[in-house]
N, C-alpha and C positions, 0 to 999 in steps of 0.2 A: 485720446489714444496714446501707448505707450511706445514710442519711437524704438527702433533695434537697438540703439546706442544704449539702452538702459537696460536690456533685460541684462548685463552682468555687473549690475550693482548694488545686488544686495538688495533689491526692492521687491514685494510681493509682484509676482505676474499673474496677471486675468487666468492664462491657461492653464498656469499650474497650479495654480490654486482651486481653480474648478475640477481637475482630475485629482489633485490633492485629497479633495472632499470627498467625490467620490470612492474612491481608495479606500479614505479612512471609514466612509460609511459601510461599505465590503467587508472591512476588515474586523470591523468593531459590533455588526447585527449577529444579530444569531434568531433564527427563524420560528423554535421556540422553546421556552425554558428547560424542555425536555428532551433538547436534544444541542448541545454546548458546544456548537462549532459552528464558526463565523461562515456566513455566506462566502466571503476569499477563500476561507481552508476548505472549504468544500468542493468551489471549483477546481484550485486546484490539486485537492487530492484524485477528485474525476480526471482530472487531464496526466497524472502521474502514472492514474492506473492504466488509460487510454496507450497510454505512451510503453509498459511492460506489458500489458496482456496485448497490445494490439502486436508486439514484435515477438510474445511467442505465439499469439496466432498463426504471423508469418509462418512461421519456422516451422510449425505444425506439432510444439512439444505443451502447447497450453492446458491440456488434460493430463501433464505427466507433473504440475507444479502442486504441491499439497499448500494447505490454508496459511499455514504457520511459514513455508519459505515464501509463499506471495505474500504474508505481511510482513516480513523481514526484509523485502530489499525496497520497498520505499521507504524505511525506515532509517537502514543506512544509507540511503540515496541521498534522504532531507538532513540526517542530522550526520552524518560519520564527515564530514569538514568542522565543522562547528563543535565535535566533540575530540577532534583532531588540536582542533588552536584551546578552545578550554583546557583541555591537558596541558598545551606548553605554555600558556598563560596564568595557571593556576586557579581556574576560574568556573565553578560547576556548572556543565549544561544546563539548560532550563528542562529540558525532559526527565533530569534526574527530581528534578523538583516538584512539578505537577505532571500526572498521568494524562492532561488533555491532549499534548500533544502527539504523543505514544499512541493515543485512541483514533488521533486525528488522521495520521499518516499510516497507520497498523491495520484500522478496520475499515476507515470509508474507502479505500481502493478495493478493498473485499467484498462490501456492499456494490456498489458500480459496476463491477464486473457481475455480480453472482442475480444481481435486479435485473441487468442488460441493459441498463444504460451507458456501459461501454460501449458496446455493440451497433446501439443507437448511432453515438458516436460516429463509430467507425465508417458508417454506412452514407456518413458526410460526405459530398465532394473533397477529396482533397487539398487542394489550395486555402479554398475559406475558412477550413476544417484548423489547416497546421497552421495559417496565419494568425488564426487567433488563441492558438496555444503558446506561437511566441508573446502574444501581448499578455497570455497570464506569465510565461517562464519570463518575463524580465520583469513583471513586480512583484514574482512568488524570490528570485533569486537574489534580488536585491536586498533585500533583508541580511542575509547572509555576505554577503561582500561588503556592507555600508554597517550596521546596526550590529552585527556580529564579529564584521571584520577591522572598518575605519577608528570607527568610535570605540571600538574596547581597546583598542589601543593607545588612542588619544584621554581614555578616562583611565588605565593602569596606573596602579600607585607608583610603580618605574618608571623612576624620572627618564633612565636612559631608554628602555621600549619608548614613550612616550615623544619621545625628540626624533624618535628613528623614522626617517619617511620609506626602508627599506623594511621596516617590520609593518610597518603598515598594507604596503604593496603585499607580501609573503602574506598576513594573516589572513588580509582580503580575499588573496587568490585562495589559497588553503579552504577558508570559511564558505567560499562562495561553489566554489568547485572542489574537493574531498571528496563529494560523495561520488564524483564521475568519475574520480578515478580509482575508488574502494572497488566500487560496483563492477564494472570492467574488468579488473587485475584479478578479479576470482569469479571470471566467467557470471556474475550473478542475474544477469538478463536469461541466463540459460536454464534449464531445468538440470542440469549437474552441473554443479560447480567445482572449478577445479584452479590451482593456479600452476599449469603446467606448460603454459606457453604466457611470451613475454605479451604483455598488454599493449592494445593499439598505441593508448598514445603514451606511450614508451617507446615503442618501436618505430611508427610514424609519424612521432612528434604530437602534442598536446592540440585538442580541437577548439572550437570557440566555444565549447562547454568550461574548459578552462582556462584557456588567455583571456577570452571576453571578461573572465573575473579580474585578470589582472590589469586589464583596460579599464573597466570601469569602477577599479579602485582606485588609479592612477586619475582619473578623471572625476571623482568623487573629491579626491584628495585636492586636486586642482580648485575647484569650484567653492569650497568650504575653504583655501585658503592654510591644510592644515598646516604646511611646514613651508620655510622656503624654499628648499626644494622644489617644490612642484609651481614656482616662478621664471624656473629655469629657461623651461622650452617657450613660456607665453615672451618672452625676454628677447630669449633670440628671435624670435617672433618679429617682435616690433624693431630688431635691427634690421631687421630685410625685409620687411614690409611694414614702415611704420603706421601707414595707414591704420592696421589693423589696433592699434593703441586707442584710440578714436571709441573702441567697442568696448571700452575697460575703464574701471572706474577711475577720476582721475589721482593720477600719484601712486598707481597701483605699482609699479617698475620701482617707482623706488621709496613708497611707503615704509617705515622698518615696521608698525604695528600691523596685526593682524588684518587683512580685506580682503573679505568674503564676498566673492561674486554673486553666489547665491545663500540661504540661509539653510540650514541641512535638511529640512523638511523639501525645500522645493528642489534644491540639489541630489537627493532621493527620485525624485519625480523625474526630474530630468533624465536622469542616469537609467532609471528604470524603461524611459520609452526609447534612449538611442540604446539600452539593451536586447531592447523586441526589436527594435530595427535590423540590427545587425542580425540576430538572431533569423531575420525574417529573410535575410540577404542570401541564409544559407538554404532554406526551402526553395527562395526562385531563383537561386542559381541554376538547375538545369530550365529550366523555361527560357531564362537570359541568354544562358548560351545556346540553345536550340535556336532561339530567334536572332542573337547575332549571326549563327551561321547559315541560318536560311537566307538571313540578307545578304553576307557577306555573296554566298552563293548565287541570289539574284542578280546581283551588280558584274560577275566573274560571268555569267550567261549573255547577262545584258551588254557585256562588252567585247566579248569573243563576239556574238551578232552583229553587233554595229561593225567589228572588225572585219568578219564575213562579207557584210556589205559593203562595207569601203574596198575589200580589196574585189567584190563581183562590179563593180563600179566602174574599177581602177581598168578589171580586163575589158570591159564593154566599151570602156571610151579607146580603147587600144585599138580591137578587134573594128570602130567602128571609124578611127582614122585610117586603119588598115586598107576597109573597103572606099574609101576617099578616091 
């Protein structure tokens, strides 16, 4: 059995390794020759579409979006980050290259919706429903923060991008999140798109559609070891709680060579499932707080009562020295 003390050093783990495999078998089947899209790009183009036709359902404007705008905003959804950092990296998208992914993200949300397998969908329980939309959005999104974002910068023929732990963080975020904030800033969930008011998270500040990108390239970055930099906080770390050194490979604080907590593939994985997590923190957020305040509210009932009582208590033993 593999003790906690090890899983960050750099050694294969049981668990990640078997979601690993999985993963990669999702990622890598395709169902049949005559139709070239990987069991993962399928689900999660279904869940992409789920996710835009289920919110103009809401809204009641789903029979006002024609074929070609409903395949155009998954498209900039998936690729307008990653076609964002390819431009300032000098580096051509992969959809410039091969039409599959154009097809993937283009027509199966089209297909989904127009079969009724959105529908199907929709018609889920709630909770089971969004919870396992987060566990596809954190290893459909990780690609784009880690693969799109970490590593093309650590493989840039710039030497100076490549030393930069702050271009890494920026591409990440960029590459992982872009398209949440394309989509949004020109109305594109809506059936007229306009950009004539200032965009949520501009005005409200950015959601965990995009800080969570810049978390978990910060924390991608961490685990993979890219730069020293991201030694910094495990450091201070261990000066106020040395204990926690114990969990780290040893000589990792003051190694100068490269050490890798994890190796990029299982560090992906990792990254991928505290991405659903978080993700998943924002769906039962009101369920959380319903039920903190329910309790909060039982305990405030249950104590005004007992207060009640102690003071009907308080008057009976008065009233009953009285009659003494």
């Amino acid at each position: 059995m593999v003790s906690f003390g090890t899983v960050l050093d750099g050694s294969s783990q049981p668990l990640l390794a078997t979601v690993h495999q999985a993963h990669s078998y999702l990622a890598s089947t395709i169902p049949s020759p005559y139709f070239p899209f990987s069991i993962f790009s399928i689900i999660h183009a279904t869940r992409i579409a789920c996710a835009y036709r289920g919110g103009a359902r809401a809204g009641g404007f789903d029979d006002r979006i024609g074929l070609f705008q409903a395949a155009l905003v998954p498209l900039v959804l998936i690729f307008g980050g990653t076609t964002i950092t390819g431009a300032l990296l000098g580096i051509v998208p992969g959809w410039l290259i091969s039409p599959i992914p154009v097809a993937t993200y283009g027509i199966l949300p089209l297909l989904a919706a127009k079969t009724g397998v959105v529908s199907a969908l929709l018609s889920l329980p709630y909770y089971p429903r969004e919870l396992g939309f987060c566990l596809v959005d954190g290893f459909s999104r990780i690609v784009g923060i880690t693969t799109f974002g970490v590593d093309t910068v650590l493989s840039h023929p710039n030497t100076a991008l490549r030393s930069s732990p702050w271009a890494m963080i920026a591409v990440a975020t960029i590459a992982g999140g872009g398209g949440g904030m394309i989509v949004p800033a020109f109305k594109g969930f809506h059936a007229d798109w306009s950009f004539s008011n200032t965009p949520g998270w501009v005005k409200d500040g950015p959601g965990i559609d995009i800080w969570g990108a810049t978390v978990i390239g910060y924390v991608y970055s961490t685990l993979i070891d890219a730069h020293p930099f991201f030694r910094l906080l495990p450091n201070a770390l261990f000066g106020h709680l040395p204990f926690l050194s114990s969990f780290f490979p040893k000589g990792y604080a003051t190694n100068a060579a490269q050490t890798p907590l994890l190796q990029p593939h299982e560090a992906k994985i990792a990254c991928s499932l505290l991405l659903a997590f978080m993700l998943s923190l924002r769906i039962l957020n009101p369920l959380l707080s319903n039920a903190f305040k329910s309790s909060k509210s039982s305990k405030k009932a249950q104590k005004a009562k007992s207060s009640a009582t102690a003071v009907a208590a308080s008057k009976k033993s008065i009233k009953d020295k009285k009659n003494q």
